[in-house]
mmCIF entry with sequence, helices, sheets and N, C-alpha, C, O atoms, coordinates in Angstrom:
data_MODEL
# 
_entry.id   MODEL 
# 
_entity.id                         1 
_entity.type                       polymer 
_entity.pdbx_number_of_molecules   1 
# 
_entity_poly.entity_id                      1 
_entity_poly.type                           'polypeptide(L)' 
_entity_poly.nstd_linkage                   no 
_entity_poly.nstd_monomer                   no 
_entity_poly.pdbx_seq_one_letter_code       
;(UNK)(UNK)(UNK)(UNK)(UNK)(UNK)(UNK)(UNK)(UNK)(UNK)(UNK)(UNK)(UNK)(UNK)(UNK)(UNK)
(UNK)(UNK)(UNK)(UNK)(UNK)(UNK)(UNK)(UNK)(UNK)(UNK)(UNK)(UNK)(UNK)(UNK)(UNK)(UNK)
(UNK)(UNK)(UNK)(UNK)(UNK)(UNK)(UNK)(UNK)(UNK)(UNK)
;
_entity_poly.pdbx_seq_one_letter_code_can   XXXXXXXXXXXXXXXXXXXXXXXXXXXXXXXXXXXXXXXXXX 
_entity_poly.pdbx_strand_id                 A 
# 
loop_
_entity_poly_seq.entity_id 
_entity_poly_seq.num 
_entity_poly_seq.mon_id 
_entity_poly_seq.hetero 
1 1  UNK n 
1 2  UNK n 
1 3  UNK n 
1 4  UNK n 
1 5  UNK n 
1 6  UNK n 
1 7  UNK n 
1 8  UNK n 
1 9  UNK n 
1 10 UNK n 
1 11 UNK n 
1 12 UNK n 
1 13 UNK n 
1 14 UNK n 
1 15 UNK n 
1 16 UNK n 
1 17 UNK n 
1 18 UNK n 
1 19 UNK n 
1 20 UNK n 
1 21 UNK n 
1 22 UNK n 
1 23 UNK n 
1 24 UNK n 
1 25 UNK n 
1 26 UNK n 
1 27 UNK n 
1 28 UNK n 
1 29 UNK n 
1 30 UNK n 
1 31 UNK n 
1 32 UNK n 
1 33 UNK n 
1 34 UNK n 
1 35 UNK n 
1 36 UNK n 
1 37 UNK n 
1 38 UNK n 
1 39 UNK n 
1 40 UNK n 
1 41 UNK n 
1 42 UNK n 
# 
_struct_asym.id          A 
_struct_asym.entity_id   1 
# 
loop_
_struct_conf.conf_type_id 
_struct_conf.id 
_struct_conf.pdbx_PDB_helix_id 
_struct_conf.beg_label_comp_id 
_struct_conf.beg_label_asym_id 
_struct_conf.beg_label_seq_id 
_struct_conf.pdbx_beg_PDB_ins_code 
_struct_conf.end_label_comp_id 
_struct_conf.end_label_asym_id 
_struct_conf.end_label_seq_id 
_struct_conf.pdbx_end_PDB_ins_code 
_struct_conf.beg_auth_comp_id 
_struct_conf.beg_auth_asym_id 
_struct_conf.beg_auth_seq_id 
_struct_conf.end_auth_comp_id 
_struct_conf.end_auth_asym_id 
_struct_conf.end_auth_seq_id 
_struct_conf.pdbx_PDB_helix_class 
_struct_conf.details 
_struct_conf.pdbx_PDB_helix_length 
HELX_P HELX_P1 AA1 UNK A 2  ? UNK A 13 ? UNK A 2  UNK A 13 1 ? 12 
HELX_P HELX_P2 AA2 UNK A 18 ? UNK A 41 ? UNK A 18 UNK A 41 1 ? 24 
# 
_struct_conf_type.id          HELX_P 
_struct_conf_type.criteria    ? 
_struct_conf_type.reference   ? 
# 
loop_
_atom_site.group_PDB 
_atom_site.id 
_atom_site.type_symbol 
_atom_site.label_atom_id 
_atom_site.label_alt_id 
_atom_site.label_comp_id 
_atom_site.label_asym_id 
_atom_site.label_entity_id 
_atom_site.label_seq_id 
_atom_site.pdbx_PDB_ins_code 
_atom_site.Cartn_x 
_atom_site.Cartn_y 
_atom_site.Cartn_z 
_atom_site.occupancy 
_atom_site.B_iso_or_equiv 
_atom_site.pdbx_formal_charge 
_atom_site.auth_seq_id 
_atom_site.auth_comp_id 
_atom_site.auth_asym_id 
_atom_site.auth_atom_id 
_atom_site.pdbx_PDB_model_num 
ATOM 1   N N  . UNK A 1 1  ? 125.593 78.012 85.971  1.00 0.00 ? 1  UNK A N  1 
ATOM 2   C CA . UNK A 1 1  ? 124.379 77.908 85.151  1.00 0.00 ? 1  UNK A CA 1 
ATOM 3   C C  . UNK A 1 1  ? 123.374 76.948 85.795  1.00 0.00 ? 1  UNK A C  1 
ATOM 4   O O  . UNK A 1 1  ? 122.161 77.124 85.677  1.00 0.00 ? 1  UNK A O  1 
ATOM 5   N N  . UNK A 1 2  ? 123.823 76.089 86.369  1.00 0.00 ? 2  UNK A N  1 
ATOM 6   C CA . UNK A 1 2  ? 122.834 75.098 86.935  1.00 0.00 ? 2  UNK A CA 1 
ATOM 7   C C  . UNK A 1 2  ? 122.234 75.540 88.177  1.00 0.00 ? 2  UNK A C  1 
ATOM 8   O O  . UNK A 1 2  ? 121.102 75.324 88.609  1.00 0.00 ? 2  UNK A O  1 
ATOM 9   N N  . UNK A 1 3  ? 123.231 76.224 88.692  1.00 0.00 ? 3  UNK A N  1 
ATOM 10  C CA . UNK A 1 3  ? 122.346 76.881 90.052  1.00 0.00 ? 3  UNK A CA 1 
ATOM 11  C C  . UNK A 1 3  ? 121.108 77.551 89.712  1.00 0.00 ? 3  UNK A C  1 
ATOM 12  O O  . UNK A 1 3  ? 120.022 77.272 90.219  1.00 0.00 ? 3  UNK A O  1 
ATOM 13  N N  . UNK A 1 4  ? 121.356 78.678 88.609  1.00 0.00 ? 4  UNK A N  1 
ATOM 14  C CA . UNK A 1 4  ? 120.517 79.431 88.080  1.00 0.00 ? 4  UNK A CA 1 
ATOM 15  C C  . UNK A 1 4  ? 118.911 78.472 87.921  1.00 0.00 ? 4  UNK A C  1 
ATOM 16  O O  . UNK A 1 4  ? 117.839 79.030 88.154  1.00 0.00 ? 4  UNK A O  1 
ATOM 17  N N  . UNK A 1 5  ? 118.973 77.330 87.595  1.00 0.00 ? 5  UNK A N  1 
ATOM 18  C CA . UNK A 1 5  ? 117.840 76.777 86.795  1.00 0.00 ? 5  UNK A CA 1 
ATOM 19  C C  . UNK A 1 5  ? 117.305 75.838 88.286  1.00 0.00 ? 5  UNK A C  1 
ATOM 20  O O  . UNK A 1 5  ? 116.139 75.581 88.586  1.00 0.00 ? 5  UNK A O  1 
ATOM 21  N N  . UNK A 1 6  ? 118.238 75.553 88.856  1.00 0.00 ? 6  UNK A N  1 
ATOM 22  C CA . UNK A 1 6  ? 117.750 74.715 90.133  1.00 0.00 ? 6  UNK A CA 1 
ATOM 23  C C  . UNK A 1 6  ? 117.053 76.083 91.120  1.00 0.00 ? 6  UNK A C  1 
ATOM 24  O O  . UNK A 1 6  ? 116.136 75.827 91.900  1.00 0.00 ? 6  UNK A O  1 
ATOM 25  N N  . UNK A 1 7  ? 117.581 77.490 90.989  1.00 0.00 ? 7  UNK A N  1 
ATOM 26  C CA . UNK A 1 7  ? 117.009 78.658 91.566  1.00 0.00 ? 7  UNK A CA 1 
ATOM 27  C C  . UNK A 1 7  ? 115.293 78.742 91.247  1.00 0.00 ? 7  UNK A C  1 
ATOM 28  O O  . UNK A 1 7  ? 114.269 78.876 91.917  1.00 0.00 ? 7  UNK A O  1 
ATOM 29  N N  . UNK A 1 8  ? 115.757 78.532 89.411  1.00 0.00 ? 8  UNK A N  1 
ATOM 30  C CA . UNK A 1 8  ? 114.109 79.235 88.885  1.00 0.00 ? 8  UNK A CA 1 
ATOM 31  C C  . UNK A 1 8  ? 113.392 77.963 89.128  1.00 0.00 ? 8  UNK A C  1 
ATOM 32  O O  . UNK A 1 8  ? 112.255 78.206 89.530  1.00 0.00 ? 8  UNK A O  1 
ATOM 33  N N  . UNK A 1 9  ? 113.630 76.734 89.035  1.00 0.00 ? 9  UNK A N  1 
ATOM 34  C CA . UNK A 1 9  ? 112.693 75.477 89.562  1.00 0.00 ? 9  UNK A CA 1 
ATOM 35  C C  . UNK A 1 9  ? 112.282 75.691 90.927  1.00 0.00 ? 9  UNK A C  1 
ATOM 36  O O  . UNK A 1 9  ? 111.192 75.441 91.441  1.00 0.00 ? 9  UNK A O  1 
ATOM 37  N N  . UNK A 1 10 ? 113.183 76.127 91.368  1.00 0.00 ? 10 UNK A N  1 
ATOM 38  C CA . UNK A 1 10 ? 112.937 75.941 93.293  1.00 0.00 ? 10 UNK A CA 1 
ATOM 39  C C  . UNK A 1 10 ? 111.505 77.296 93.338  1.00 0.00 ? 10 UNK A C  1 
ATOM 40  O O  . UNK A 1 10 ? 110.312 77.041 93.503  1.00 0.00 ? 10 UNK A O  1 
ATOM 41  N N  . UNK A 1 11 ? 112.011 78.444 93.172  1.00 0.00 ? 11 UNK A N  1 
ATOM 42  C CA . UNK A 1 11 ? 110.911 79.394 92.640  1.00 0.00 ? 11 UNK A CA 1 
ATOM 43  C C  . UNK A 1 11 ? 109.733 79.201 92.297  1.00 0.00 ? 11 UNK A C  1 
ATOM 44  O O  . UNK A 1 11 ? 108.825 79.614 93.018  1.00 0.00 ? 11 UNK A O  1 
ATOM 45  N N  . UNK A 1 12 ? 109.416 78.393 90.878  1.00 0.00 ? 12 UNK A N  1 
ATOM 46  C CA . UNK A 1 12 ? 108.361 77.671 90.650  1.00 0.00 ? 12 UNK A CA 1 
ATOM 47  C C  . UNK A 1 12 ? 107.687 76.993 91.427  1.00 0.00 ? 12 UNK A C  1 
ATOM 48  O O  . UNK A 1 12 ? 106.555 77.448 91.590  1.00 0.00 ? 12 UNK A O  1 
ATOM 49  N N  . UNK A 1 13 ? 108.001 75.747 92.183  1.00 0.00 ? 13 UNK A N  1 
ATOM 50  C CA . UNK A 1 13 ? 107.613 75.374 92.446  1.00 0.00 ? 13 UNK A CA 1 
ATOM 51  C C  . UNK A 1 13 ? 107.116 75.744 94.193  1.00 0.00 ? 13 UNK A C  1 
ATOM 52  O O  . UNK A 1 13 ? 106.233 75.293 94.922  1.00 0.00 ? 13 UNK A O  1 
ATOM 53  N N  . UNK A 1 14 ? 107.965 76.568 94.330  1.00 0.00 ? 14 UNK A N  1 
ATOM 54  C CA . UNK A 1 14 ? 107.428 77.238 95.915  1.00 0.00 ? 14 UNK A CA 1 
ATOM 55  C C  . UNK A 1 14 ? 106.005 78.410 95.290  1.00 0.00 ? 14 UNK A C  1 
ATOM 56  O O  . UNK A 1 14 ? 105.551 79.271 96.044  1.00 0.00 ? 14 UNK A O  1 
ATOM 57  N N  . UNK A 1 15 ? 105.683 78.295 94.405  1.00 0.00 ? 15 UNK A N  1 
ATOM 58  C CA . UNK A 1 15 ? 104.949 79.711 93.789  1.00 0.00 ? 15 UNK A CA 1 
ATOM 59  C C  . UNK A 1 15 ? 103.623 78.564 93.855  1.00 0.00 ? 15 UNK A C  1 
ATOM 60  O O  . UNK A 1 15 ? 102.627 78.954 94.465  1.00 0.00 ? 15 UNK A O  1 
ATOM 61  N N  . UNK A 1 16 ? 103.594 77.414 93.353  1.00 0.00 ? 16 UNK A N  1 
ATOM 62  C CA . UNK A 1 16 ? 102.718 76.427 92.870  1.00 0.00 ? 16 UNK A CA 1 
ATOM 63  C C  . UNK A 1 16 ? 102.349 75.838 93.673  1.00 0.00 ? 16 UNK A C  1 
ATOM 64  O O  . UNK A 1 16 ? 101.343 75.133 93.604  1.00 0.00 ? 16 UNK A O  1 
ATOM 65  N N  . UNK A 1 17 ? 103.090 75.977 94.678  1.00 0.00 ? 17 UNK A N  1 
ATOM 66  C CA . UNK A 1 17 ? 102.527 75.270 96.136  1.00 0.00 ? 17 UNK A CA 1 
ATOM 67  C C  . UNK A 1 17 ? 101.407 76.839 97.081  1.00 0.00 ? 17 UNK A C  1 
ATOM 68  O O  . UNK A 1 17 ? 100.254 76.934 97.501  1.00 0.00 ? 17 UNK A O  1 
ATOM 69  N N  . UNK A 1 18 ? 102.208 77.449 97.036  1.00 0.00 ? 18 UNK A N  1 
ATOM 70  C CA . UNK A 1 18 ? 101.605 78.335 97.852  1.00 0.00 ? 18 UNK A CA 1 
ATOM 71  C C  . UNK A 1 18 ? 99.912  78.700 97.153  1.00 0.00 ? 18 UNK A C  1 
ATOM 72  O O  . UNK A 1 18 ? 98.819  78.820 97.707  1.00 0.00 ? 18 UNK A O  1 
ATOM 73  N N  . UNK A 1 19 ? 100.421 78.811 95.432  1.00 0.00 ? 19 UNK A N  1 
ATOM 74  C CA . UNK A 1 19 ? 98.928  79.435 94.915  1.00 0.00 ? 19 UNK A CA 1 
ATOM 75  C C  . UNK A 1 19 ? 97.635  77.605 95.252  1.00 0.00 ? 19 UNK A C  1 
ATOM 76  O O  . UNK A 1 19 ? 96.431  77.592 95.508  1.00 0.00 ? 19 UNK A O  1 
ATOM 77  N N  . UNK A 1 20 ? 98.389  76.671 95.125  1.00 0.00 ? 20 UNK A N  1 
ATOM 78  C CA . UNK A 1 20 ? 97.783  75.251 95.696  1.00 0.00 ? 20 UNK A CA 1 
ATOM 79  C C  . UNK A 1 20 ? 96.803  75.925 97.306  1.00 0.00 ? 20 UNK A C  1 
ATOM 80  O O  . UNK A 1 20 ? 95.610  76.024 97.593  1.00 0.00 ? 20 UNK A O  1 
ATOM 81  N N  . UNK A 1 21 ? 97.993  76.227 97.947  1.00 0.00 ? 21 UNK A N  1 
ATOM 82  C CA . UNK A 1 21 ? 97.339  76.347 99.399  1.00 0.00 ? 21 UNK A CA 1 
ATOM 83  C C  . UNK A 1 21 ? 96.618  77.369 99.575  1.00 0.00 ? 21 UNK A C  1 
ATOM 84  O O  . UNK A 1 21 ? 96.103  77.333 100.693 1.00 0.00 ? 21 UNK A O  1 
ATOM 85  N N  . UNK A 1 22 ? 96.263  78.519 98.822  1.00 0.00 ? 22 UNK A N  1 
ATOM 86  C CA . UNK A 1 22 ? 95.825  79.454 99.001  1.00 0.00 ? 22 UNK A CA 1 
ATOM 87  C C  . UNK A 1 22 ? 94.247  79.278 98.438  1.00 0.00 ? 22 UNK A C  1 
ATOM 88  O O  . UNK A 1 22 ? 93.208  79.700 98.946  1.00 0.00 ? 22 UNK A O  1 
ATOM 89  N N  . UNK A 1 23 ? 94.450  78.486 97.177  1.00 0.00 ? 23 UNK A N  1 
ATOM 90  C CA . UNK A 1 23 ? 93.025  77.831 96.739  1.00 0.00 ? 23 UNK A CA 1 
ATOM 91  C C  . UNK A 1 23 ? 92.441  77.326 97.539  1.00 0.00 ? 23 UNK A C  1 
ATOM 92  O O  . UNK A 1 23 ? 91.392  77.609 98.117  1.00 0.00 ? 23 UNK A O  1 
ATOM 93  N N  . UNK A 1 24 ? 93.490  76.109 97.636  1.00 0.00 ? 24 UNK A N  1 
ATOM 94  C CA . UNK A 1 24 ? 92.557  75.650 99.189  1.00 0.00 ? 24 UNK A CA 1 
ATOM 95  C C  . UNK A 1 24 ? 91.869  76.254 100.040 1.00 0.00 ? 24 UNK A C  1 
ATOM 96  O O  . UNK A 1 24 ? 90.714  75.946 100.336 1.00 0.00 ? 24 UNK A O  1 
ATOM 97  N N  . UNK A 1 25 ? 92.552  77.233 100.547 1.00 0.00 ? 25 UNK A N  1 
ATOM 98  C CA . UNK A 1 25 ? 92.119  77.586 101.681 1.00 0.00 ? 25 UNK A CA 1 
ATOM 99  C C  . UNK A 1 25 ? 90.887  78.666 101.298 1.00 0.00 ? 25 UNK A C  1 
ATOM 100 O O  . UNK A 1 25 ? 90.395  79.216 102.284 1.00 0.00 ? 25 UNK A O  1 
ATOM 101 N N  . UNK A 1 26 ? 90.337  79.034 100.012 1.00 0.00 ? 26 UNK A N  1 
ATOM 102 C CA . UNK A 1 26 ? 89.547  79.965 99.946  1.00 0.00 ? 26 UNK A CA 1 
ATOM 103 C C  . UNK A 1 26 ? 88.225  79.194 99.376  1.00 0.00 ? 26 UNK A C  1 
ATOM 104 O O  . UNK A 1 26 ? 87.114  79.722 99.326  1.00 0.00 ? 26 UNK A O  1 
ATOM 105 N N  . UNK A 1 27 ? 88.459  78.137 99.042  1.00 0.00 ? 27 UNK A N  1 
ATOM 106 C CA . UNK A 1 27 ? 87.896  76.350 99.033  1.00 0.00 ? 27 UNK A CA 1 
ATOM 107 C C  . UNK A 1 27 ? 86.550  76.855 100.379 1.00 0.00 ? 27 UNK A C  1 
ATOM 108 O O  . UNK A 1 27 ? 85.385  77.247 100.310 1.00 0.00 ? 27 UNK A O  1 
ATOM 109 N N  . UNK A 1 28 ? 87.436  76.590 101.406 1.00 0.00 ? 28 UNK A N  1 
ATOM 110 C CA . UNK A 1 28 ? 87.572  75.816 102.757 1.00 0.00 ? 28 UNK A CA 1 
ATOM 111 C C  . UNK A 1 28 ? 86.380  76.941 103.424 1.00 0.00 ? 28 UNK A C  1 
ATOM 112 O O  . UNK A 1 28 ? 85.305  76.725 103.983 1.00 0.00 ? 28 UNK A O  1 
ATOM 113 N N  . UNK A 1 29 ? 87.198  78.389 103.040 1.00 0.00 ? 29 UNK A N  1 
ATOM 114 C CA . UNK A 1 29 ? 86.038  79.916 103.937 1.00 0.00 ? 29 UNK A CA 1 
ATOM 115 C C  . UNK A 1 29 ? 84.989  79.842 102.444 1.00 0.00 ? 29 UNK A C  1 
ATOM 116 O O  . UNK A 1 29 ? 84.069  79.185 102.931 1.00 0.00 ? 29 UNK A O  1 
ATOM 117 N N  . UNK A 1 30 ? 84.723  79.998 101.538 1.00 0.00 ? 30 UNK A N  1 
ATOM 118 C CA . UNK A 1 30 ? 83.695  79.938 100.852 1.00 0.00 ? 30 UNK A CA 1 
ATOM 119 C C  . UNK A 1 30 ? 82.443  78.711 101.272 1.00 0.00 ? 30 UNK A C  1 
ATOM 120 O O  . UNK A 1 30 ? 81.250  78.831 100.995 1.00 0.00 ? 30 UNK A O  1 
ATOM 121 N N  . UNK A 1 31 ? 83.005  77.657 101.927 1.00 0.00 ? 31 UNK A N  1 
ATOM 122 C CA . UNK A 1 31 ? 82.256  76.522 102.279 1.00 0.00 ? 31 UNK A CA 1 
ATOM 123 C C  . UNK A 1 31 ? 81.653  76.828 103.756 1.00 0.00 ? 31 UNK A C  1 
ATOM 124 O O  . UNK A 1 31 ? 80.643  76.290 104.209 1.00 0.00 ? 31 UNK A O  1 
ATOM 125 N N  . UNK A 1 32 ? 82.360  77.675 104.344 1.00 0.00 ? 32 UNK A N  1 
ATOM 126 C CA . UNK A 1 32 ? 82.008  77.695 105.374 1.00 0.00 ? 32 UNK A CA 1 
ATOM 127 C C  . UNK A 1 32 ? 80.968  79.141 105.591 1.00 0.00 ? 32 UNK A C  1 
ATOM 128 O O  . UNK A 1 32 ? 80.094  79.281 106.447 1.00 0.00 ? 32 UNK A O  1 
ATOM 129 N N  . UNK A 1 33 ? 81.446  80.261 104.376 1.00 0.00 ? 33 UNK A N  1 
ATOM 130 C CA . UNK A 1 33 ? 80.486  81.238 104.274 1.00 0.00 ? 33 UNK A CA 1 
ATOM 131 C C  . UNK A 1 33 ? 78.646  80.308 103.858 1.00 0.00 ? 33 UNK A C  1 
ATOM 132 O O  . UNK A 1 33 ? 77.563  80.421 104.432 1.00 0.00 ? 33 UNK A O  1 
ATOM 133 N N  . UNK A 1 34 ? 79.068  79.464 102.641 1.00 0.00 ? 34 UNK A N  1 
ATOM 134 C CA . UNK A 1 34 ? 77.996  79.192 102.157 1.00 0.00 ? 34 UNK A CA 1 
ATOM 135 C C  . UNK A 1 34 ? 77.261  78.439 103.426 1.00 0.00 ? 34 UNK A C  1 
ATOM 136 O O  . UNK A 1 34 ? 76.085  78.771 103.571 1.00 0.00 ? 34 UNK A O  1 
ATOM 137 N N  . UNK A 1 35 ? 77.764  77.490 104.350 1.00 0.00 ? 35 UNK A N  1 
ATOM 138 C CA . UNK A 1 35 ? 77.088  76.837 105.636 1.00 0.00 ? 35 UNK A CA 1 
ATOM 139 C C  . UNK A 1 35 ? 76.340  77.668 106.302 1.00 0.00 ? 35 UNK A C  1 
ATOM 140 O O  . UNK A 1 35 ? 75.171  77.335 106.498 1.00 0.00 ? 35 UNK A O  1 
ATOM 141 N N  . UNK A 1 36 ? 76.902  79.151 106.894 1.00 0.00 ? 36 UNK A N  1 
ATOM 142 C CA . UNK A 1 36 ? 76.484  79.871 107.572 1.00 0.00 ? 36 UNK A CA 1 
ATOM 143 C C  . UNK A 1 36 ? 75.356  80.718 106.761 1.00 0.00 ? 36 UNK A C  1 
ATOM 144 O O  . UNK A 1 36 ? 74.370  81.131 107.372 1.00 0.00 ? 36 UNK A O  1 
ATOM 145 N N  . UNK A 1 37 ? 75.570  81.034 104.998 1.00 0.00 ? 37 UNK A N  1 
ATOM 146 C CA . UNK A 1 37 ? 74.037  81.284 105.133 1.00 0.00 ? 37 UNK A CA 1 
ATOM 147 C C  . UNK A 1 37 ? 73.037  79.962 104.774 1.00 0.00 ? 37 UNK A C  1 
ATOM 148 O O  . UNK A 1 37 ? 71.897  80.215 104.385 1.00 0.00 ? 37 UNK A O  1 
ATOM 149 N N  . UNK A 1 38 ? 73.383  78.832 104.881 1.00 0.00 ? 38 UNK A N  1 
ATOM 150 C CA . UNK A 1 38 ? 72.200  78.101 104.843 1.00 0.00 ? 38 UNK A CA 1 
ATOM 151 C C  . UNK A 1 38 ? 71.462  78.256 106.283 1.00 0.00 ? 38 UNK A C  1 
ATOM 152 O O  . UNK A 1 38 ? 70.266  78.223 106.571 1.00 0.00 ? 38 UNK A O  1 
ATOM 153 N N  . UNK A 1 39 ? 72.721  78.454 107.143 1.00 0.00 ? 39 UNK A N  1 
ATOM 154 C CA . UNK A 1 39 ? 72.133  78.172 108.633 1.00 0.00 ? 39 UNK A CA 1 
ATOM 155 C C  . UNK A 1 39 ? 71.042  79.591 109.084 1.00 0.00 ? 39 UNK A C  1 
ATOM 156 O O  . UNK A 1 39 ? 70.177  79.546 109.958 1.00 0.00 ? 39 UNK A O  1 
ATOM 157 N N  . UNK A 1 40 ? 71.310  80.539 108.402 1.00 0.00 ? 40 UNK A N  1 
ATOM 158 C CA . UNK A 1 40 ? 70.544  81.982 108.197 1.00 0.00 ? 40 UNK A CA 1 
ATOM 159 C C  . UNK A 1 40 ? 69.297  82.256 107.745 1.00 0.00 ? 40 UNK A C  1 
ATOM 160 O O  . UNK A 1 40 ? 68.494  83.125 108.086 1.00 0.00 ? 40 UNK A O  1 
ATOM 161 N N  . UNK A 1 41 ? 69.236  81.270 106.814 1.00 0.00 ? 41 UNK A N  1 
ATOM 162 C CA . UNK A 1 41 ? 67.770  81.879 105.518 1.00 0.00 ? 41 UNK A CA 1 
ATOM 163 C C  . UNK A 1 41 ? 66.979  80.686 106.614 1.00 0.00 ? 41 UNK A C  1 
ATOM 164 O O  . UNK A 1 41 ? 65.937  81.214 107.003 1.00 0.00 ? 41 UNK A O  1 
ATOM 165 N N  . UNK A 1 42 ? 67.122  79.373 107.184 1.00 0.00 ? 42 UNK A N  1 
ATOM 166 C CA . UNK A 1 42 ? 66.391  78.745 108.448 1.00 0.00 ? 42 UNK A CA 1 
ATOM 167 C C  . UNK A 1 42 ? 66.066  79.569 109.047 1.00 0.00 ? 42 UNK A C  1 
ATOM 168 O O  . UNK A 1 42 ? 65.463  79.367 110.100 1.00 0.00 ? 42 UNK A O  1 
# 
């Protein structure tokens, strides 16, 4: 039984990291879309 719950924690929290890094990273190209059209409409 404990494996089971140390399974669905481990799960969780690999799910919460990844959707973390994935924000990030769409953070990161939205900032860099928005740079490139400032550098455009110049």
């Amino acid at each position: 039984m404990l494996s089971v719950v140390a399974l669905l924690l481990g799960l969780a929290l690999g799910a919460s990291i990844t959707t973390y890094l994935n924000n990030g990273a769409v953070d990161r190209l939205q900032q860099q879309v928005d740079d490139l059209r400032d550098r455009l409409d110049r």
